[in-house]
N, C-alpha and C positions, 0 to 999 in steps of 0.2 A: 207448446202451442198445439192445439187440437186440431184433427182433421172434418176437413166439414165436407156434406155433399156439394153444396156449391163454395170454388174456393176463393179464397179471400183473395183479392188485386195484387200481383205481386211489387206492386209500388208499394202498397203500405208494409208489406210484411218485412221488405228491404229496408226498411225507413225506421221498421219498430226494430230488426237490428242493429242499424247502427247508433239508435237513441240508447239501447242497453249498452254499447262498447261504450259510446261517450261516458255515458255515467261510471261504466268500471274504470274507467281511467287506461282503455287502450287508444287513445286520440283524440285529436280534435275531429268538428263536423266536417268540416272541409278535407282531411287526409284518409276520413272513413266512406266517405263519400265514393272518392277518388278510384279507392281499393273496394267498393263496390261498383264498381259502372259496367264492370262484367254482366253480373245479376242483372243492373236495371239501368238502361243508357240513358236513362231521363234524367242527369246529375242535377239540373235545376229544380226538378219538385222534389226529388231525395232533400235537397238542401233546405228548402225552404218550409219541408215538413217539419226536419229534426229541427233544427233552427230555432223556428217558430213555437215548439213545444216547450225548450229550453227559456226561451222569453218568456216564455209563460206561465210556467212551470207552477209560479206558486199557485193561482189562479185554476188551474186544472186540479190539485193536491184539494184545495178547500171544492171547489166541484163535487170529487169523487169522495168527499169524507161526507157532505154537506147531504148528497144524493145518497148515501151509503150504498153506492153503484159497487163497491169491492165486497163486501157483504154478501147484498141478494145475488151478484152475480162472478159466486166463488171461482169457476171454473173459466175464466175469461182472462187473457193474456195483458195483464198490466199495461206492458208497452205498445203493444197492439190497440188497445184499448185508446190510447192515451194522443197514440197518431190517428184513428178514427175520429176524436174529438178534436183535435185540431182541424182536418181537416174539416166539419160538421159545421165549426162555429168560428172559425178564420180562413181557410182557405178558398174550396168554393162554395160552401154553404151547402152542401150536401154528399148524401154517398150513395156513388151508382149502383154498385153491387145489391144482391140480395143475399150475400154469404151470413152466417150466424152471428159473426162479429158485430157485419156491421150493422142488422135486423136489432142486434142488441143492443148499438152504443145508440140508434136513431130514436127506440124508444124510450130513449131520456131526453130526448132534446128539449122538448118546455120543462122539463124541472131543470136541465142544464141554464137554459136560456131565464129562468126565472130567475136562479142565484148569481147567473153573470149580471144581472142586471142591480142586486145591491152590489157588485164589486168596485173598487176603487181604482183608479188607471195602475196599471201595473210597473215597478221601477223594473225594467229590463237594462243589459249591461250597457248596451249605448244606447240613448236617446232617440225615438223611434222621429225628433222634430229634424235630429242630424242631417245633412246632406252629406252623402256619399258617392263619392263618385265611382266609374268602373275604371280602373288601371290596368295598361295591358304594356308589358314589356317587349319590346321588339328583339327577338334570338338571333342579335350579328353575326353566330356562326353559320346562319343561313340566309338571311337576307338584312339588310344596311335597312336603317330608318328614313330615307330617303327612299328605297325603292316600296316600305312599308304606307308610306304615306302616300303614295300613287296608289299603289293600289287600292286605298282604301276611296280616295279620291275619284277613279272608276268605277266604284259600286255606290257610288251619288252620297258621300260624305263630305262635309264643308269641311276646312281647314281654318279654325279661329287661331290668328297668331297673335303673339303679346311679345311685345319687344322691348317693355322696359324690366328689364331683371332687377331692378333696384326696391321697386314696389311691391312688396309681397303682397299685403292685403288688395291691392288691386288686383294682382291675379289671382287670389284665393276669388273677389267677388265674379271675375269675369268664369272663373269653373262654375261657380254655383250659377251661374244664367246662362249657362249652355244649352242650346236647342236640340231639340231631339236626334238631328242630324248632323251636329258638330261637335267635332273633337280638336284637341289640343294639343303640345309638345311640352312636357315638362320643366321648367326654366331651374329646376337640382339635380335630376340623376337623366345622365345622356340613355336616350333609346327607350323611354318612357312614353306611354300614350295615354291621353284624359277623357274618356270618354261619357255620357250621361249616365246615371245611374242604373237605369233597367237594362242596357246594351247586351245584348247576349252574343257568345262569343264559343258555347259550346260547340257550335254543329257549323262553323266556320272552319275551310277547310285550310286557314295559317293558323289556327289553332292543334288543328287534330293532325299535321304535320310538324308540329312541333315546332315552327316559323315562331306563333306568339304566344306567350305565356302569362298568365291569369298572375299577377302579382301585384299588392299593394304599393305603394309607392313609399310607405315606412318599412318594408322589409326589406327595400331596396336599398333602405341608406347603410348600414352594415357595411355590404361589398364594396357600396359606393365611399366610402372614408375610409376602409384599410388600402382599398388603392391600390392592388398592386400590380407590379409596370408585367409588359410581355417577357417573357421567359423567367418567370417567378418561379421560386416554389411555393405552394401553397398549402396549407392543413387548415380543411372545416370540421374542426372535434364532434362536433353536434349535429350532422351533415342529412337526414330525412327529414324529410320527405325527400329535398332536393333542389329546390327554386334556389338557395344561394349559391349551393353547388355550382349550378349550371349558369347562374351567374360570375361567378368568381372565372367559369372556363371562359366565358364572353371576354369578361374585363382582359385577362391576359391574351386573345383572341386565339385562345388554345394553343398558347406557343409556352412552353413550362410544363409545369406537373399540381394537379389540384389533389391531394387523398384526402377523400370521403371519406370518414368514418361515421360507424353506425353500431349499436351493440344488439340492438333488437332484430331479432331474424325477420319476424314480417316485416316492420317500417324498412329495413335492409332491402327487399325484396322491389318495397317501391321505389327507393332511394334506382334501385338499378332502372328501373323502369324510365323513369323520368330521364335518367341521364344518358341514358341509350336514344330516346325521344327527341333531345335537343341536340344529338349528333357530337358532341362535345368528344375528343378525342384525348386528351390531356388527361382523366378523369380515371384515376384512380379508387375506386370503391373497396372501404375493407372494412369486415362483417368482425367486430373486434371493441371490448371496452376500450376506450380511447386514455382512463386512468391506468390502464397497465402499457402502458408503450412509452415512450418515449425516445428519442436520435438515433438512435439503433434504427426504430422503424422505418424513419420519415426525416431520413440523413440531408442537411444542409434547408431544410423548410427556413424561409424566411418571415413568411407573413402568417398571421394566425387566425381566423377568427372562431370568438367564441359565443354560440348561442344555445344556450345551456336550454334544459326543460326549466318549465316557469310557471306560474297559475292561471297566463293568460287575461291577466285582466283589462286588458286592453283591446282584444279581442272581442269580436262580436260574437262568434262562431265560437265559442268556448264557455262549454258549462262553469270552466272553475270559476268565470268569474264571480259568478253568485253564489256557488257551493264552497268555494275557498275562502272566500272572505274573511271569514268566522274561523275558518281550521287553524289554527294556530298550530298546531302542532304540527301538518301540514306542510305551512309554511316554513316553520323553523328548519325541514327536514332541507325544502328547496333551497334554501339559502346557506345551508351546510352545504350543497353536493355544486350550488355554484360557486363558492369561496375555493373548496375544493379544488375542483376544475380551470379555475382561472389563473388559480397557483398555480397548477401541473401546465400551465399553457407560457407561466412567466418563468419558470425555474427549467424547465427539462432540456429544453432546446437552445445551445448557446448564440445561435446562426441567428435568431428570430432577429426582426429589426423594427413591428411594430404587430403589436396583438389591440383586435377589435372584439369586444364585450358589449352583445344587445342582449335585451329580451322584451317580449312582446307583452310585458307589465309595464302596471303602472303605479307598484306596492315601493316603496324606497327600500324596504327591506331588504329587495331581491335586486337595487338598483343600485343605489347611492352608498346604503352603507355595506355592499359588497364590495363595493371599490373603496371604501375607507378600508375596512378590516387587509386587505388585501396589499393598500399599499402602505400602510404601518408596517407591513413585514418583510417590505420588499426593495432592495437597495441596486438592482438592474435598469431598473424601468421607473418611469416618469407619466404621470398624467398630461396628457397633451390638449389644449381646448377643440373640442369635435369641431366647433362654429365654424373653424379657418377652412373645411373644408364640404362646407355648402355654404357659403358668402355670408358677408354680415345682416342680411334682410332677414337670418334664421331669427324665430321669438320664443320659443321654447327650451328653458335648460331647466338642471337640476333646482331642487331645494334649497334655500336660502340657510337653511337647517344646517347643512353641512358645509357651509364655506365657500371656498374656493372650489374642490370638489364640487359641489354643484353647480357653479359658474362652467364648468369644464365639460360639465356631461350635457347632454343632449335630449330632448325629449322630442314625441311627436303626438300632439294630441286630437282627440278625434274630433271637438268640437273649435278647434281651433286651425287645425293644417287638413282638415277634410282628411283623415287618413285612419288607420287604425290606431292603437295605441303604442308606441314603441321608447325603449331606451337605448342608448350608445354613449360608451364610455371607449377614448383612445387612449393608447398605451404604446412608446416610444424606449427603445433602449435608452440608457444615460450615455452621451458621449462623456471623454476626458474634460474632467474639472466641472459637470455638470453633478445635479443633485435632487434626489426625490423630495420635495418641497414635504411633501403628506407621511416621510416615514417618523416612525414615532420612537426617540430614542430613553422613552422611559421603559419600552415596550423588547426592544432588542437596539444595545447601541453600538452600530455597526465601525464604527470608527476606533473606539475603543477596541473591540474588539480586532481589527485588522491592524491594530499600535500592537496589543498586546502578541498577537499572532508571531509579529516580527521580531519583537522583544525575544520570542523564545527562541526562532530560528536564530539570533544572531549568538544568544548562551548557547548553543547547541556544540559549540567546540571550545570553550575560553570557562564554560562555568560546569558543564557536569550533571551529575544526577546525584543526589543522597538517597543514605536508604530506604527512607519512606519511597522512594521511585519520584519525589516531587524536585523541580528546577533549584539547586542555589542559586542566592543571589551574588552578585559581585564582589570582587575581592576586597574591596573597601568597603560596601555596606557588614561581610561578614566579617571584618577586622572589628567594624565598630560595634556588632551586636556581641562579638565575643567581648570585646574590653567592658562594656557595658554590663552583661553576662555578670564578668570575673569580680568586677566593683560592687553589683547585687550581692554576689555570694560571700562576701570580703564582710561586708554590712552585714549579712545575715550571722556569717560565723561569729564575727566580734559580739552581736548582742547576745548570741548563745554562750558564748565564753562569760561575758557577764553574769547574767542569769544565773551561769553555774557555779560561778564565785562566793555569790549572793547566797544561794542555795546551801552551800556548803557549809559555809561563817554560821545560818542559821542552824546549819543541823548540828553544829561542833557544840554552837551554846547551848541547845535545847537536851534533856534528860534521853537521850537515844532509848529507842525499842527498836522491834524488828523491823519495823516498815521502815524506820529512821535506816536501818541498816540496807534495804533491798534499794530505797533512793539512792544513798550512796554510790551502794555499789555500781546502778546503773550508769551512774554519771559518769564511775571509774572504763565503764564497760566503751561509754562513747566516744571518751579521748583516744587522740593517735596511740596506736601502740607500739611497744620498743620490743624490737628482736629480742628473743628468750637468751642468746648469745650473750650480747650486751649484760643482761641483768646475771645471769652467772657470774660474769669475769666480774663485775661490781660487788657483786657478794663477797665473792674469793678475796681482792684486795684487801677487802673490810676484815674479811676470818684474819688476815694474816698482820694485819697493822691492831688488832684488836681484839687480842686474843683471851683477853682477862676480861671481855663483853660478850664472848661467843655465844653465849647460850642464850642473853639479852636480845640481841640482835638476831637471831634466827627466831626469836618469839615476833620480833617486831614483822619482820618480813613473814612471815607465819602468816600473823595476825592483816597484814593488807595486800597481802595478793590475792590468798583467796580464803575468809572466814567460812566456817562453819557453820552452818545453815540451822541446824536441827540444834545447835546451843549458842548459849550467850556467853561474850567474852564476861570472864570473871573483873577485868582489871580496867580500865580507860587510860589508865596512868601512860602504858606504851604507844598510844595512837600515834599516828603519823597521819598527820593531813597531806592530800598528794593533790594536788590543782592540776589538772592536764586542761589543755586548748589544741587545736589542731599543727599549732606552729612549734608547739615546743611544750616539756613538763618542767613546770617550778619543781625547784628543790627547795623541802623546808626542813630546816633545823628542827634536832630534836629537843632542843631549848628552847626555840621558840613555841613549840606543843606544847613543855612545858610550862614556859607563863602564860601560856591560854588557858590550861587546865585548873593552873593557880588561882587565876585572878576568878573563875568562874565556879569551881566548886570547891576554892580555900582547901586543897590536900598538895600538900610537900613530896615532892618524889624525888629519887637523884636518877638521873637521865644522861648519859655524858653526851655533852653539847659537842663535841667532832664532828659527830657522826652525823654522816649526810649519806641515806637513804634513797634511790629511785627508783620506784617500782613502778609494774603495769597490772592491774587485775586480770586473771585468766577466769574464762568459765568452769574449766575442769581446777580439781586442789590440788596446788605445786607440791612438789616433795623435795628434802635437799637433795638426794640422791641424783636429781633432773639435769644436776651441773655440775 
């Protein structure tokens, strides 16, 4: 921003900073405001500058594109500019000063005023036909609503009382024809006040002592339905600015312990402010991400509430709602860090006994199906209906979209309950034999899985470990997978014994070559083998009962333990067929070779039929010497 000789009104200059933080995404209008009042004490035209610019927002953009006011006047502060023209063409209809700014934004005013005038009414975030009323909460750590209502009654306020709580929309009509000088008791959250819409409450001095406190009556429902009794403990994860804070200290009437949490150093900053303001003694503040803590920090907390960041669409005082809308991506991010966070609020702390889940949208994404996602996965806690705790007259819940879940959650809407825009979803532990109606056990199924848990601990001394490191199963189920097992293999051997029979019969009749001979062999190679011991002392017998064959008989065994590779037997006549299976080796006659050899290639051999041979094929060639 540029320095001028005469200077610019330090209201606007105030007003064009806090429109830039809005837009970076460091707050809302209302908590920048707040943390400006240092600079400029006038917090109601700070408000209603930025405010008003934000409604208007699109409207001003085609102005300055339409005028090519950025163009001619390069060297001119956007924002600055922008609260100049609010003011010029909504506020009061003109600018006092003679500083450069605003010498510069006055002479546009008929080309400004010429394009407002094709413009179209503008969609701003709430309905500018709405009625709104002013809600002011009364701070019972300092004075009772009773003695608030005197006194407001000695500064020549009426008292409109409504005494049937059963008829909502009758009391929603009797707020909206409120007189200028009458106010109300709220018939949902104790220590609430209803006042006319323009009521100003700044430069009141139960205000600026900290007695009453600027609060809607939908941010109120939160504290208002986690409920929790005197000498709680209490944890506000999301705790700045500070209004629920210092609520939550009221509800327990600062008997207990409330920790503030807060992770932003500035909003930290205010968060302290405000609660030093409202006298709250109980009030724990701590300058810390609230996802890295957990029972360790905030030992025995009972009650939780969660009011996560959100896009604010519900919000008047909130750019997102017309800049988010659209952002997808945005949003996706928000609706990540509330799943997140709502988890860390269900899982960490075993003591909790009921967590509350608002946010000041009115997107289901950041609502309805946060608390779906959320309790699909979650087998502690139970959705509990919000209604039971603002009376059956409530008319606003969830999405039909979602079931039951919406039946359960809570809404407050602004053209409907006079309020801003808010959601509240409750969350209850499960007592014994109770059940999360919403968990999804396609998703994680908890039951099985806590069978299965115990299944293990109870094999943990009766069954063991095998070497893979994985559980046996029980002594009868592994009896029957072995016998099982042993029957598979029993079947497998026999049809391989088959096969090899078969195998064999062909190769005996078929003209042998070499391949004919490495089959063989292989076959001889796969059967059980007999100790070399054994096959000696069987030789030896034979030498000696058969001595006038010796020479025969060493050709034979020669020839099928282990043949010659690199030549071919000269003769077929001496073969020996040797059948082995894993259970035992056939012994065959060498008569019966021979009428196989007969019948198949008609030649006469003399073979003496005694002689019963058993051999085993070795890889390496036997010698007699070997035995």
């Amino acid at each position: 921003m540029f320095k001028h000789s005469v200077k610019v009104p330090r209201l606007y200059k105030v007003a064009a900073v806090i429109a830039k933080e809005v837009s970076d995404g460091k707050g809302s209008i209302k908590q920048l405001v707040y943390e400006k009042q240092k600079k400029h004490p006038n917090i109601k035209a700070l408000y209603a500058l930025v405010s008003t610019l934000y409604q208007r927002q699109g409207e001003i953009d085609r102005l300055l594109k339409r005028s090519q006011f950025l163009e001619k006047e390069p060297r001119s502060d956007i924002w600055l500019s922008k609260i100049l023209i609010v003011e010029l063409l909504w506020g009061r209809k003109t600018l006092p000063g003679q500083s450069k700014p605003e010498n510069t934004v006055r002479a546009y005013e008929q080309i400004f005023k010429a394009h407002l005038s094709d413009e179209k009414p503008t969609e701003i975030v709430i309905s500018q036909g709405t009625f709104k009323p002013r809600y002011v909460r009364v701070n019972s750590l300092a004075l009772t609503q009773n003695e608030a209502v005197e006194g407001f009654r000695e500064e020549g306020w009426t008292l409109s009382k409504f005494l049937d709580k059963t008829n909502y929309k009758e009391f929603l009509n009797k707020i909206a024809l409120l007189n200028e000088d009458e106010f109300m008791v709220d018939i949902h959250i104790p220590n609430l006040l209803i006042f006319p819409p323009k009521t100003e409450f700044y430069r009141h001095p139960a205000y600026k002592n900290g007695s009453l406190i600027l609060q809607d009556k939908a941010s109120c429902l939160p504290v208002h339905i986690l409920a929790p009794p005197p000498g709680s403990k209490v944890l506000d994860m999301c705790a700045a600015p500070g209004m629920k804070t210092t609520h939550l200290a009221a509800a327990i009437n600062d008997d207990g312990t409330v920790w503030a949490v807060e992770r932003d150093k500035r909003r930290f900053e205010t968060l302290d402010k405000i609660v030093l303001s409202s006298g709250a003694k109980c009030v724990k503040t701590v300058n810390k991400d609230v996802l890295t803590c957990n029972a360790e920090d905030f030992p025995g907390v009972e009650y939780v509430l969660v009011d996560p960041s959100c896009t604010g669409s519900g919000m008047s005082d909130r750019v997102e709602a017309n800049q988010m809308a659209g952002d997808q991506n945005r949003l996706e991010k928000l609706t990540g860090f509330q799943i997140k966070i709502l988890r860390s609020a269900l899982t960490r702390y075993p003591d909790v006994k009921r967590v509350v889940y608002s946010t000041c949208s009115i997107y289901p994404e950041e609502n309805e199906d946060v608390v779906r996602q959320v309790l699909e996965t979650n087998y502690n806690f139970k959705l509990v209906p919000a209604q039971q705790y603002v009376g059956d007259v409530w008319q606003n819940f969830g999405s039909s979209e979602y079931g039951d879940i919406g039946k359960f959650c809570l809404y407050a809407k602004p053209e409907e309950d006079l309020t801003n825009g808010f959601f509240v979803a409750v969350f209850e532990r499960l007592k014994e034999g109770e059940e999360n109606l919403f968990f999804n056990t396609r998703i994680f199924n908890f039951k099985k899985h806590v069978q299965a848990k115990e299944r293990r601990r109870n094999r943990k001394f009766d069954r063991g470990v095998n070497e893979d490191g994985e559980e046996n199963v029980d002594v009868q189920e592994q009896g029957q997978l072995l016998e099982k097992k042993s029957e598979d293999e029993s079947l497998v051997e026999t049809d391989q014994t088959k096969i090899a029979e078969t195998e064999t019969a062909h190769e005996d009749a078929a003209n042998g070559d070499q391949s004919r001979k490495k089959k063989k062999k292989k076959k001889f190679e796969e059967a059980p083998r007999i100790s070399e011991e054994d096959i000696c002392a069987e030789v030896e017998v034979e030498k000696k009962k058969k001595k006038q064959k010796k020479k025969e008989v060493e050709t034979i065994v020669e020839e099928h333990i282990e043949p010659p590779l690199t030549k071919k037997r000269k003769s077929k006549s001496n073969e020996v067929a040797v059948e082995a299976t894993e259970e035992n080796t056939e012994m065959i006659t060498a008569d019966e070779v021979k009428a196989k050899k007969k019948s198949k290639h008609s030649k006469s051999e003399n073979v003496e039929t005694d002689l019963v041979v058993q051999v085993t094929p070795k890889k390496k060639k036997r010698h007699k010497d070997d035995c």
